[in-house]
C-alpha positions in Angstrom: -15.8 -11.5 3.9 -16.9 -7.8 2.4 -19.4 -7.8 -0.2 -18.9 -6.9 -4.1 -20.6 -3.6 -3.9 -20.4 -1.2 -6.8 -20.2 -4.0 -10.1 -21.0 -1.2 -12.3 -18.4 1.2 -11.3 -15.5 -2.3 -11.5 -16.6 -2.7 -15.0 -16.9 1.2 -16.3 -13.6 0.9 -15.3 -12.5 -2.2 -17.0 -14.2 -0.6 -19.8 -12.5 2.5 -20.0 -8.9 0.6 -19.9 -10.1 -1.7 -22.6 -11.2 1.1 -24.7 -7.9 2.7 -24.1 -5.8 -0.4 -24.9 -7.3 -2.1 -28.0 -4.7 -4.6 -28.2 -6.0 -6.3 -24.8 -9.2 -8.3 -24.7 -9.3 -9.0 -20.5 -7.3 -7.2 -17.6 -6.2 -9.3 -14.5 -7.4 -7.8 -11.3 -4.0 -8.3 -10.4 -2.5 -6.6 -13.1 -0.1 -3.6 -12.0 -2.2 -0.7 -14.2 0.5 2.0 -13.6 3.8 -0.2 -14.3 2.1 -1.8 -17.4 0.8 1.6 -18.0 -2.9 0.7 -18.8 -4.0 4.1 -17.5 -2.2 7.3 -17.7 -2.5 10.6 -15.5 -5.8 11.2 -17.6 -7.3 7.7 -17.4 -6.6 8.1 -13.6 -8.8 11.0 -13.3 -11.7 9.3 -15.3 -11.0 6.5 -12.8 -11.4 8.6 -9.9 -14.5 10.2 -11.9 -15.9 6.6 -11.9 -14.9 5.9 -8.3 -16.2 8.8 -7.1 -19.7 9.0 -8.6 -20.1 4.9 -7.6 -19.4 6.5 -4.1 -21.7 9.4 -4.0 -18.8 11.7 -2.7 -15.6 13.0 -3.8 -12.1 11.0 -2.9 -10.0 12.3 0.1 -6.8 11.7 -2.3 -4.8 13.3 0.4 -5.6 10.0 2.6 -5.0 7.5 0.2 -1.4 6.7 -2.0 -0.7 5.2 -5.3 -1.1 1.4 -4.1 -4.3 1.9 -3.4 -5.2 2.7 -7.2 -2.3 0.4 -8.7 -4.5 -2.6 -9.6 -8.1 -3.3 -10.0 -8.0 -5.5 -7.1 -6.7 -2.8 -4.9 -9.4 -0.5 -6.2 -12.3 -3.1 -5.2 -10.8 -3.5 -1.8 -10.1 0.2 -1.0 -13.2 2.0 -2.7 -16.1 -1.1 -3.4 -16.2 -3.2 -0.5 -17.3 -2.9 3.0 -17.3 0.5 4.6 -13.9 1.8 3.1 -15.5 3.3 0.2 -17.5 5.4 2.6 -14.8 7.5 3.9 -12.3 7.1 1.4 
């Protein structure tokens, strides 16, 4: 099983949609973010931000598509567990 490796970079990002929807107190990692529209084109860029300063190294988005952004779940497994995140 891959390891939980950027914690602070998951919640910065939790953060950031909870500061951006006031009405929600929790988001489920399984939550579609784009559908329900908890982050717009400009929260996905301060996503990415987040992702890629966790990372050490910018985002190849050309190698990547929407799914792998759509939920928090799909962001743990494709940027902050075992060596994905590395060449990402």
């Amino acid at each position: 099983m891959a390891t939980h490796a950027f914690p602070e970079a998951e919640t910065a990002i939790v953060a950031l949609i909870l500061e951006n929807n006031p009405e929600l107190t929790t988001v489920d990692p399984s939550e579609d973010l784009i559908e329900s529209r908890l982050i717009d084109s400009l929260q996905f860029v301060e996503v990415l931000s987040i992702i890629e300063d966790a990372i050490g190294h910018e985002v190849d988005v050309s190698r990547l598509t929407v799914d792998d952004f759509r939920s928090l779940d799909a962001i743990t497994r494709t940027f902050f567990t075992s060596d994905i995140g590395a060449s990402a």
